[in-house]
ZADRENVO-171219 format. One record per residue (C-alpha): residue number from 0; residue in one letter; chain; x, y, z. Coordinates in pm, whole numbers. Example, Ala and Ser with C-alpha at 12.3 -4.5 7.8 and 13.67 -1.06 7.14 Angstrom:
<site nr="0" rest="A" kette="A" x="1230" y="-450" z="780"/>
<site nr="1" rest="S" kette="A" x="1367" y="-106" z="714"/>
END
This chain:
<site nr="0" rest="X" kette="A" x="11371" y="12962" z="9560"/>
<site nr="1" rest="X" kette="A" x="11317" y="12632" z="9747"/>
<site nr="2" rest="X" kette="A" x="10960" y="12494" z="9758"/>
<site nr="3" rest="X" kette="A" x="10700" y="12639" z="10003"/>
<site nr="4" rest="X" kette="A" x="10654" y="12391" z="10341"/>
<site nr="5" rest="X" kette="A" x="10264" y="12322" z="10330"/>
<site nr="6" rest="X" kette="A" x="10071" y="12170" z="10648"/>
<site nr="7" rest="X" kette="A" x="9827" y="11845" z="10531"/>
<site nr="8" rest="X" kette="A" x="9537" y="12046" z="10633"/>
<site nr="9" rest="X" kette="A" x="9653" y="12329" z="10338"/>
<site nr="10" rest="X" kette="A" x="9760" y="12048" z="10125"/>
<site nr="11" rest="X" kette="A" x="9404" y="11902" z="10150"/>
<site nr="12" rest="X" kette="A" x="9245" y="12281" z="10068"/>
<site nr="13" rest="X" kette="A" x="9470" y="12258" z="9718"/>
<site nr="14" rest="X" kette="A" x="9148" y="11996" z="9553"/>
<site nr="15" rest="X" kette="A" x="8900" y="12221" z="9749"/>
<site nr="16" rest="X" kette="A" x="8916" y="12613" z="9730"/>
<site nr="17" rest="X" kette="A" x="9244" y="12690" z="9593"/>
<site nr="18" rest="X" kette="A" x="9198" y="13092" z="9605"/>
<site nr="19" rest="X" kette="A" x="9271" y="13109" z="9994"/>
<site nr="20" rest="X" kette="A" x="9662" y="12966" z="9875"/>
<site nr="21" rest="X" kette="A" x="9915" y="13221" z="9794"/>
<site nr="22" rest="X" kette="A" x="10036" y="13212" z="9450"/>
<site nr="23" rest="X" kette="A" x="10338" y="13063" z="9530"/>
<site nr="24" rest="X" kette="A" x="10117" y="12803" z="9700"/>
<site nr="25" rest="X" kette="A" x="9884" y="12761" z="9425"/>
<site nr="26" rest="X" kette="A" x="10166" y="12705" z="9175"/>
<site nr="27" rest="X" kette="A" x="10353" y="12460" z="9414"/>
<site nr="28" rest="X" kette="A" x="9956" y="12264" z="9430"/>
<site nr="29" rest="X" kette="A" x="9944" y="12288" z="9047"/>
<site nr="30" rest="X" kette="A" x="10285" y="12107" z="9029"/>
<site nr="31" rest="X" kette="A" x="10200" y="11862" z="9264"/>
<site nr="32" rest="X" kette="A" x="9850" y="11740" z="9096"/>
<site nr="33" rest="X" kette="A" x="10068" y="11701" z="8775"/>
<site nr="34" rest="X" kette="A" x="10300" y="11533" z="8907"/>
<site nr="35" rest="X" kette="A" x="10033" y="11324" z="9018"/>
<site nr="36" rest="X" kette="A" x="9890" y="11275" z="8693"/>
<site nr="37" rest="X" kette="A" x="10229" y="11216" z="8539"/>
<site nr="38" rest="X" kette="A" x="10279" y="10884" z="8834"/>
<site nr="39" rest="X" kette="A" x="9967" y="10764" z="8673"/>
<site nr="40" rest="X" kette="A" x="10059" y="10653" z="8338"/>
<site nr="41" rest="X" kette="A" x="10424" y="10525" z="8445"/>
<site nr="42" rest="X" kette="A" x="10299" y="10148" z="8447"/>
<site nr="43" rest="X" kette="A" x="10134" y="10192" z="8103"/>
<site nr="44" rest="X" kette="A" x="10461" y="10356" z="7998"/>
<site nr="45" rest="X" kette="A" x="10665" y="10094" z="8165"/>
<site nr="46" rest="X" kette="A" x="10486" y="9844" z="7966"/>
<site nr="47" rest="X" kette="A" x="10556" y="9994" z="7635"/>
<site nr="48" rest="X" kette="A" x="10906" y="10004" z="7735"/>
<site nr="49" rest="X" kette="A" x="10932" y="9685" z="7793"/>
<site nr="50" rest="X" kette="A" x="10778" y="9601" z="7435"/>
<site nr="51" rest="X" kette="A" x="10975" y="9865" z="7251"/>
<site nr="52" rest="X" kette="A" x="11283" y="9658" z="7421"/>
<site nr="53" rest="X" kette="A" x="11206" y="9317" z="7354"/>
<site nr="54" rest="X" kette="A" x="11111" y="9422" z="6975"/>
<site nr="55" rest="X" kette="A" x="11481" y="9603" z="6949"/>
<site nr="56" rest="X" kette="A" x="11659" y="9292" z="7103"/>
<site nr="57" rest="X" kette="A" x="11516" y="9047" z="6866"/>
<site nr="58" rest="X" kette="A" x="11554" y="9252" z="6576"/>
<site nr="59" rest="X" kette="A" x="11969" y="9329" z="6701"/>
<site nr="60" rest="X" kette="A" x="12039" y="9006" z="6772"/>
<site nr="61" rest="X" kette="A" x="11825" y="8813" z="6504"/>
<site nr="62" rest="X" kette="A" x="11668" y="8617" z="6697"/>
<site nr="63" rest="X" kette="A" x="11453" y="8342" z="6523"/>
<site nr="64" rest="X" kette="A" x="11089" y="8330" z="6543"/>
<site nr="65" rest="X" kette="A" x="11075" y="7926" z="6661"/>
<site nr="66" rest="X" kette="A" x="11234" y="8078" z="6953"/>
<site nr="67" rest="X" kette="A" x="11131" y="8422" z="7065"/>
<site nr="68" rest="X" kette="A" x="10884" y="8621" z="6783"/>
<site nr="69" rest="X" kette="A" x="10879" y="8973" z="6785"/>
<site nr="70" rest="X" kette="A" x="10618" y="9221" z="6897"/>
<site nr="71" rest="X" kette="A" x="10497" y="9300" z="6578"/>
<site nr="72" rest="X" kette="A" x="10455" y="8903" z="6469"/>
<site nr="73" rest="X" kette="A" x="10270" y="8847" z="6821"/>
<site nr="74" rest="X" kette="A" x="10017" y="9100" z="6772"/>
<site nr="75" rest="X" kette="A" x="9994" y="9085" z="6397"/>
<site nr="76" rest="X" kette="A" x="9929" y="8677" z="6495"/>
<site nr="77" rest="X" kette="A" x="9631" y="8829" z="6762"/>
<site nr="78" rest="X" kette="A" x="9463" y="9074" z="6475"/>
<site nr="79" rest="X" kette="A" x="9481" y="8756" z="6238"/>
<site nr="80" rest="X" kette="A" x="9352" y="8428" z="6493"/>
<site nr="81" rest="X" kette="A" x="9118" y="8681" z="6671"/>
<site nr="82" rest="X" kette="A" x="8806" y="8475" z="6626"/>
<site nr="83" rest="X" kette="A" x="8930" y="8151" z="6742"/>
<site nr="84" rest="X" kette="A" x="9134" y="8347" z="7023"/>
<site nr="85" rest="X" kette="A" x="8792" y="8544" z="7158"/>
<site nr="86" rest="X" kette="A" x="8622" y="8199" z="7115"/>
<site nr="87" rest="X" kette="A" x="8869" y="8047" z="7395"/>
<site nr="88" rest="X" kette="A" x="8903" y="8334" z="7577"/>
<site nr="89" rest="X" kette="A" x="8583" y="8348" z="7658"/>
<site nr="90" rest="X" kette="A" x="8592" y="8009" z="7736"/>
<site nr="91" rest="X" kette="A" x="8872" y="8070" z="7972"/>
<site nr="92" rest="X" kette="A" x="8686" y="8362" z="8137"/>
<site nr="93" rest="X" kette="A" x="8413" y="8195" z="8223"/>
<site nr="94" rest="X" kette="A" x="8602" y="7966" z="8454"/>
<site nr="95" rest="X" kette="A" x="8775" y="8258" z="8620"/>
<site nr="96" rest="X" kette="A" x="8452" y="8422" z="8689"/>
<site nr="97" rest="X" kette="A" x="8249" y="8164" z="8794"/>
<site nr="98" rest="X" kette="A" x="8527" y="8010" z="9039"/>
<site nr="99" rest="X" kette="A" x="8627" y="8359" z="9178"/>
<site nr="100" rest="X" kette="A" x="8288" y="8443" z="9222"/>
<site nr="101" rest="X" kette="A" x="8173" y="8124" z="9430"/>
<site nr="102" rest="X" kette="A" x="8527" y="8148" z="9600"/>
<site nr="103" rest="X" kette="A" x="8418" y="8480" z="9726"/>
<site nr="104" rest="X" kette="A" x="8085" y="8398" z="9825"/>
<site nr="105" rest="X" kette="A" x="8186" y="8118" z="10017"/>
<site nr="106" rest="X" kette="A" x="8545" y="8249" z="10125"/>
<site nr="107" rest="X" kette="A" x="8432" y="8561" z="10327"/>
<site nr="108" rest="X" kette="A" x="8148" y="8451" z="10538"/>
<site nr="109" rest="X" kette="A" x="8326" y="8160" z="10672"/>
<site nr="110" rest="X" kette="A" x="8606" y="8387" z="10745"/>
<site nr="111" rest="X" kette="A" x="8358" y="8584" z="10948"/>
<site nr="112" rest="X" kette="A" x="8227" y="8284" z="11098"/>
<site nr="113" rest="X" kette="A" x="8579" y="8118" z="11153"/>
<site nr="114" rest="X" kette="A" x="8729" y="8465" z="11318"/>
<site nr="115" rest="X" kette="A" x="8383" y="8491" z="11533"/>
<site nr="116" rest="X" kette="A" x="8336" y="8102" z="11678"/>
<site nr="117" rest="X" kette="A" x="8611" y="7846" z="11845"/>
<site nr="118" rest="X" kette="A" x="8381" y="7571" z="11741"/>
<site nr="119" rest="X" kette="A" x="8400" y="7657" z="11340"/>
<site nr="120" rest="X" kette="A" x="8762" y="7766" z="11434"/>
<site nr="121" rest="X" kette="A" x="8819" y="7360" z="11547"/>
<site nr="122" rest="X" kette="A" x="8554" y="7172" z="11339"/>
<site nr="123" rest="X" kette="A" x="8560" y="7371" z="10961"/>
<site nr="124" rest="X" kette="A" x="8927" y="7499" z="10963"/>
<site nr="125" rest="X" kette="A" x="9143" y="7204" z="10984"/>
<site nr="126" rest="X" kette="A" x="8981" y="7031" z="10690"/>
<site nr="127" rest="X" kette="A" x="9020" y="7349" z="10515"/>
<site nr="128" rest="X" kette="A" x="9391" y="7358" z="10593"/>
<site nr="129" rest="X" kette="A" x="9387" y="6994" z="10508"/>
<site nr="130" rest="X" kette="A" x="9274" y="7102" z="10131"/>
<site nr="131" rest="X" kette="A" x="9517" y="7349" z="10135"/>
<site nr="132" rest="X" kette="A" x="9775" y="7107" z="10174"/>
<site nr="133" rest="X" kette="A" x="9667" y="6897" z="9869"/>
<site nr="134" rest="X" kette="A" x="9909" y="6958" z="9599"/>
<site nr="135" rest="X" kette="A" x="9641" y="7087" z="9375"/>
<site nr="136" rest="X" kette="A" x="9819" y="7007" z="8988"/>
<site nr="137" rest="X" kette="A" x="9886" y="6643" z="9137"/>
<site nr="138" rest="X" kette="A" x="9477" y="6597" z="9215"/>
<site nr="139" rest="X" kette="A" x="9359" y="6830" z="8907"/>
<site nr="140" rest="X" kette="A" x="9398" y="6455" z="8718"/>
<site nr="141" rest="X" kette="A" x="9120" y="6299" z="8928"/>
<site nr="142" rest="X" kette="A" x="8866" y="6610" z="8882"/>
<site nr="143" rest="X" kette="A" x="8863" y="6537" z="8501"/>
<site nr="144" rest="X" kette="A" x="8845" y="6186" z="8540"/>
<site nr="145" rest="X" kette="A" x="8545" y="6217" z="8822"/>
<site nr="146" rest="X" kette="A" x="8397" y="6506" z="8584"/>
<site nr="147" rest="X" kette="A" x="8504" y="6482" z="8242"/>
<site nr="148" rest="X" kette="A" x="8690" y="6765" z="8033"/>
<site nr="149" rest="X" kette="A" x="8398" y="6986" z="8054"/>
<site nr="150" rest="X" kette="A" x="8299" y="7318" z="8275"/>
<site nr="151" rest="X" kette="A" x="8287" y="7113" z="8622"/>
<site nr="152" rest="X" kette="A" x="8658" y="6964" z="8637"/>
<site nr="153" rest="X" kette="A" x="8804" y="7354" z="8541"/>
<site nr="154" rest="X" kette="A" x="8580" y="7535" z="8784"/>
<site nr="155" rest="X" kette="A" x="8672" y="7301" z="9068"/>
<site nr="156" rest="X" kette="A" x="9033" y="7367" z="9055"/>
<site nr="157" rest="X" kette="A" x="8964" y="7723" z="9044"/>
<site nr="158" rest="X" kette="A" x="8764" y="7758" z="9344"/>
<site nr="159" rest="X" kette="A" x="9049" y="7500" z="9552"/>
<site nr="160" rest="X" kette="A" x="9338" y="7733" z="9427"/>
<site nr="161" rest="X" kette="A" x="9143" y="8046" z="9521"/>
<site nr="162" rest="X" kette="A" x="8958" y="8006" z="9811"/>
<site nr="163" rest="X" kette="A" x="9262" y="7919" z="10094"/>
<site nr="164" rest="X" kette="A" x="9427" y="8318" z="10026"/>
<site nr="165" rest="X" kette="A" x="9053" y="8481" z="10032"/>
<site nr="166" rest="X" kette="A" x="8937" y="8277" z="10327"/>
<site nr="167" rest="X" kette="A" x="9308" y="8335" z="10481"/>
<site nr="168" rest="X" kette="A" x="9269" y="8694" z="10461"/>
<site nr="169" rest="X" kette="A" x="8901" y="8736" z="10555"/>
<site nr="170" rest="X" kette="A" x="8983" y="8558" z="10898"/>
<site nr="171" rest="X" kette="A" x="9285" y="8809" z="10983"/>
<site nr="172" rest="X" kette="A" x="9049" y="9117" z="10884"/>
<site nr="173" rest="X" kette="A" x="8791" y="9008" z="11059"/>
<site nr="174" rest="X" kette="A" x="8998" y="8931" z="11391"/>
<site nr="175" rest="X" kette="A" x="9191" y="9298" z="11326"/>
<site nr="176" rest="X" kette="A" x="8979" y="9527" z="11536"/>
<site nr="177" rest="X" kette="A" x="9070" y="9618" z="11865"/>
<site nr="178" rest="X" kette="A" x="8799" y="9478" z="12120"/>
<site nr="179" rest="X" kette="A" x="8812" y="9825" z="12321"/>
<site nr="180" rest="X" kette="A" x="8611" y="9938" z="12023"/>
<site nr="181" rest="X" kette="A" x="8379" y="9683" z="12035"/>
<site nr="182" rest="X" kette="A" x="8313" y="9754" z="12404"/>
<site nr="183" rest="X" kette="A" x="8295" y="10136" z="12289"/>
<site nr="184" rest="X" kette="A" x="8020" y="10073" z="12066"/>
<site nr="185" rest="X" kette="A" x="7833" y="9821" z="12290"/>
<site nr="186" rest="X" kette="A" x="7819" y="10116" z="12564"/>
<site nr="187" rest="X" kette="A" x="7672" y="10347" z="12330"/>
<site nr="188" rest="X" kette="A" x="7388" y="10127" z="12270"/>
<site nr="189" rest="X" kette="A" x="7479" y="10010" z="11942"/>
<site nr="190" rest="X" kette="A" x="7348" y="9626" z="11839"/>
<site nr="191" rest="X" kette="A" x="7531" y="9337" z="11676"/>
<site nr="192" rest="X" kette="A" x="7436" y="9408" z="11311"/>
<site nr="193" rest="X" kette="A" x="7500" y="9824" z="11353"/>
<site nr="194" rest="X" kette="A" x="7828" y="9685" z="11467"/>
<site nr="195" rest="X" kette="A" x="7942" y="9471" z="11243"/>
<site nr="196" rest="X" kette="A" x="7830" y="9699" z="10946"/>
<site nr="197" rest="X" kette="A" x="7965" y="10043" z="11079"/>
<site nr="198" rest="X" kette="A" x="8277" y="9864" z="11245"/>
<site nr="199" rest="X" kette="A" x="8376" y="9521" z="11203"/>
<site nr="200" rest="X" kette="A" x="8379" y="9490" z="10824"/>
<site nr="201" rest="X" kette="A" x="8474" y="9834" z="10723"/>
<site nr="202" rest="X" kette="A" x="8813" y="9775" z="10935"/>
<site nr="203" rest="X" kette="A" x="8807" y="9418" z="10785"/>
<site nr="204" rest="X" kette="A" x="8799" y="9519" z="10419"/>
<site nr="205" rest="X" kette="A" x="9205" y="9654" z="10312"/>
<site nr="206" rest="X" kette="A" x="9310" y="9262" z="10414"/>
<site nr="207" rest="X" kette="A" x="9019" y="9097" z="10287"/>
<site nr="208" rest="X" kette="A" x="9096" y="9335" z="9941"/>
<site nr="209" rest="X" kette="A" x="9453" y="9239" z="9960"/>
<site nr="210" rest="X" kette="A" x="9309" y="8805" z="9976"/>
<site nr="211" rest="X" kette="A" x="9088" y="8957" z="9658"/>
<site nr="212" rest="X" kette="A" x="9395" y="9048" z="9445"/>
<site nr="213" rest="X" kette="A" x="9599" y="8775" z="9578"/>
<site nr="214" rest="X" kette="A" x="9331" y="8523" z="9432"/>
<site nr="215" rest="X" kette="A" x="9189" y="8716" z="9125"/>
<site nr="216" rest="X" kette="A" x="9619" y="8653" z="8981"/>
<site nr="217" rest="X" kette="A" x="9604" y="8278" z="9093"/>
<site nr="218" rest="X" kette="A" x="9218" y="8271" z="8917"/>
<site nr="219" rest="X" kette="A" x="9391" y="8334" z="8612"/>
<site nr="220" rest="X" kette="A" x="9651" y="8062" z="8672"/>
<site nr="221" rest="X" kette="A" x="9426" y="7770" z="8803"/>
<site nr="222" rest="X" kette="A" x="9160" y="7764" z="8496"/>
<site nr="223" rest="X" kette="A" x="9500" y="7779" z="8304"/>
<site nr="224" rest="X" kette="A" x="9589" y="7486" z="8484"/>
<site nr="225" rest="X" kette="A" x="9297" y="7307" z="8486"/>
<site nr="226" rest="X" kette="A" x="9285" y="7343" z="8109"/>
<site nr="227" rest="X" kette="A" x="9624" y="7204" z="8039"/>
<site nr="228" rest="X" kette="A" x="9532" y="6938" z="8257"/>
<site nr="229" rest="X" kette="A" x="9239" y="6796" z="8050"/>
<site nr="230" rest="X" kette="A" x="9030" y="7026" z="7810"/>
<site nr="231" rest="X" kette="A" x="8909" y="7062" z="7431"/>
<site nr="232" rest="X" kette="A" x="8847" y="7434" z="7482"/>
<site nr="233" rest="X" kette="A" x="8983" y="7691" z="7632"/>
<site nr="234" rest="X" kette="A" x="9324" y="7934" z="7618"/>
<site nr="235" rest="X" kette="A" x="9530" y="7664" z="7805"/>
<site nr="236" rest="X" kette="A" x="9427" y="7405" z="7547"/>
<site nr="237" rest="X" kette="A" x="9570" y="7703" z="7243"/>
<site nr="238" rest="X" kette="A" x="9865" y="7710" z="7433"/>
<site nr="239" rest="X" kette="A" x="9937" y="7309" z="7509"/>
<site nr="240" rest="X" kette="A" x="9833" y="7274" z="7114"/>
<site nr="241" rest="X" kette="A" x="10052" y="7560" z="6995"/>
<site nr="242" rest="X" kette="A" x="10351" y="7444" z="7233"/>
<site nr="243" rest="X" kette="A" x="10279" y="7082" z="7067"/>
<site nr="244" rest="X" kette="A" x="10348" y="7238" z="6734"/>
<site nr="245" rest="X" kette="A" x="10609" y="7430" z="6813"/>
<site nr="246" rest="X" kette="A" x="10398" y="7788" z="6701"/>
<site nr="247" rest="X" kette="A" x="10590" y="8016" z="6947"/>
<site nr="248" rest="X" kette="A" x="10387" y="8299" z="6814"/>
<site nr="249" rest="X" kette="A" x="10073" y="8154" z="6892"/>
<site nr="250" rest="X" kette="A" x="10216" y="8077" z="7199"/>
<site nr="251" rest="X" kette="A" x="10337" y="8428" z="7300"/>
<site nr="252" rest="X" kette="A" x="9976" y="8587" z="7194"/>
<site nr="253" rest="X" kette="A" x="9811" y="8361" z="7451"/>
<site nr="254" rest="X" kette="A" x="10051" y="8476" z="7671"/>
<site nr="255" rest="X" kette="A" x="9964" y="8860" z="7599"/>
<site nr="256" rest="X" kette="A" x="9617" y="8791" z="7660"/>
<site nr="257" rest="X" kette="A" x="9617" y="8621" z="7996"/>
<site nr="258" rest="X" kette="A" x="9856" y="8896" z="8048"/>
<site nr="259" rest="X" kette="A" x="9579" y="9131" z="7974"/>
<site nr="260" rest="X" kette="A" x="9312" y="8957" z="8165"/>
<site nr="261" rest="X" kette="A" x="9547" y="8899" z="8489"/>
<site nr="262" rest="X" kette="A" x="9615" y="9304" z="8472"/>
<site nr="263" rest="X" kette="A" x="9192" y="9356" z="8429"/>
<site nr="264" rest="X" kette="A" x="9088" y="9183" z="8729"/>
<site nr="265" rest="X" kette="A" x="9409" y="9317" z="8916"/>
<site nr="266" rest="X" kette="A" x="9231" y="9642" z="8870"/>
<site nr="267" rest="X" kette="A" x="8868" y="9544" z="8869"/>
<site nr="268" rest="X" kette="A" x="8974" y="9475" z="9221"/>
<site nr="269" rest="X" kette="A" x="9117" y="9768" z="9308"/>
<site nr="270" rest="X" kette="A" x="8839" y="9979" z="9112"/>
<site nr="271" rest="X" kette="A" x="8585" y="9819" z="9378"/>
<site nr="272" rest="X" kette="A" x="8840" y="9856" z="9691"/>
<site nr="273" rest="X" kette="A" x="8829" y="10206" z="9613"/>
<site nr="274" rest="X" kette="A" x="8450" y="10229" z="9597"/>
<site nr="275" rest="X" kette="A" x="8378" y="10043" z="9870"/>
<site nr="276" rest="X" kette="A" x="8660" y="10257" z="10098"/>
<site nr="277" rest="X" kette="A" x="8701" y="10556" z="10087"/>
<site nr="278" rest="X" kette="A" x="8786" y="10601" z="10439"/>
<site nr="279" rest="X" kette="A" x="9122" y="10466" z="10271"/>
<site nr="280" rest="X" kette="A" x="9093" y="10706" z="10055"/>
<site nr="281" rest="X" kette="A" x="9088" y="11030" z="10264"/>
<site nr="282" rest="X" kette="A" x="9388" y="10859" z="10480"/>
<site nr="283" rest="X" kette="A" x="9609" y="10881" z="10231"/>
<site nr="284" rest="X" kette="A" x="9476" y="11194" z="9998"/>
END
């Protein structure tokens, strides 16, 4: 028997109260949420496929470890350097956290303010497109000779390489909403901050989410930078001095853990988009 056609208004009763469905209904919702469930674990299972695959190819076609270690060296090599690894890491997330998190207090508003005024739209945004231009790796030198190898030089770079996709972003969700709704809720009496909370940046938040993710994975990547460029701490100066020395296992359990940390705030992100919409949420249940 083919499966039973079911309207979006039934299919949204299936998470509610699933005794008004049929059986037949009931068994075809059953299906569905576990099929659900199933689509949630295929990127964790895609991942240990990969592993299970590179471990199998380096075993067939003994490959040596100088030039590509297996799985079971790498994270043996992570259970073994853990202290000195969680040292730097640390290190390493304290950049990403600290630049992200001025890049998004700065980023946002002056999207707001770029998307709402022609003056800040002539006067702030071409120097900002003028930084954007900057090649950032060629300047990172000069930010550790103006600052030293310290916290300053790494968080710098950060915040340059993060803050043009965020502030990108928050400009083209802010300038998203139709202006017929704006005159909608002028006419019934609403004011300029009931607006803007209840309108403008609920409709503004899916692109400005999208500038999150885009600059939580380049986070990662710029105090990476930054660290190769000129540091004494850190997980890019592990994997400049393990390159140096030609540890390739060392070098491919740095690798796994800005893996890990690029996948965590990949998610952190989208944990808090999903808080802070669920609009979204109910659109596509």
């Amino acid at each position: 028997m083919s499966s039973p056609t079911i309207t979006t208004a039934t299919a949204n009763k299936t998470d509610g109260d699933l005794s008004l469905l049929s059986p037949e209904r009931l068994a075809w919702a059953r299906r569905k949420r576990i099929t659900r469930k199933i689509w949630t674990f295929v990127p964790v299972l895609t991942f240990v496929g990969i592993v299970i695959v590179w471990g199998i190819s380096v075993a067939a076609f003994k490959i040596p470890d100088y030039l590509l270690p297996g799985p079971i060296a790498v994270f043996e090599r992570l259970i073994t350097d853990w202290p000195y690894l969680w040292e730097n890491t640390l290190v390493t997330l304290s950049e990403i956290a600290a630049g992200f998190g001025i890049t998004i207090i700065v980023a946002i508003p002056l999207g707001l303010l770029i998307a709402k005024s022609l003056a800040a739209r002539q006067i702030i945004y071409p120097p900002v497109m003028l930084l954007q231009l900057l090649p950032k790796v060629a300047v990172a030198p000069l930010f550790v000779v103006w600052m030293g190898l310290g916290f300053e030089s790494k968080l710098l770079l950060t915040i340059l390489m993060t803050f043009f996709p965020l502030l990108i972003a928050s400009i083209s969700g802010f300038q998203i909403l139709d202006e017929r709704l704006l005159y909608l809720t002028k006419s019934m009496g609403a004011n300029g901050w009931q607006t803007f909370r209840f309108l403008r940046f609920p409709a503004a938040l899916p692109v400005i989410f999208s500038g999150l993710k885009t600059s939580a994975t380049i986070a990662a990547t710029a105090a990476l930078v930054a660290e190769f460029v000129g540091s004494n701490s850190g997980l890019g100066y592990v994997l400049l001095q393990a390159t140096n020395t030609l540890d390739s296992t060392a070098v491919f359990a740095v690798l796994v853990l800005l893996t890990i940390i690029g996948v965590v705030l990949n998610y952190l992100v989208e944990f808090v988009e999903y808080l802070m919409t669920p609009y979204q949420r109910a659109r596509t249940s």
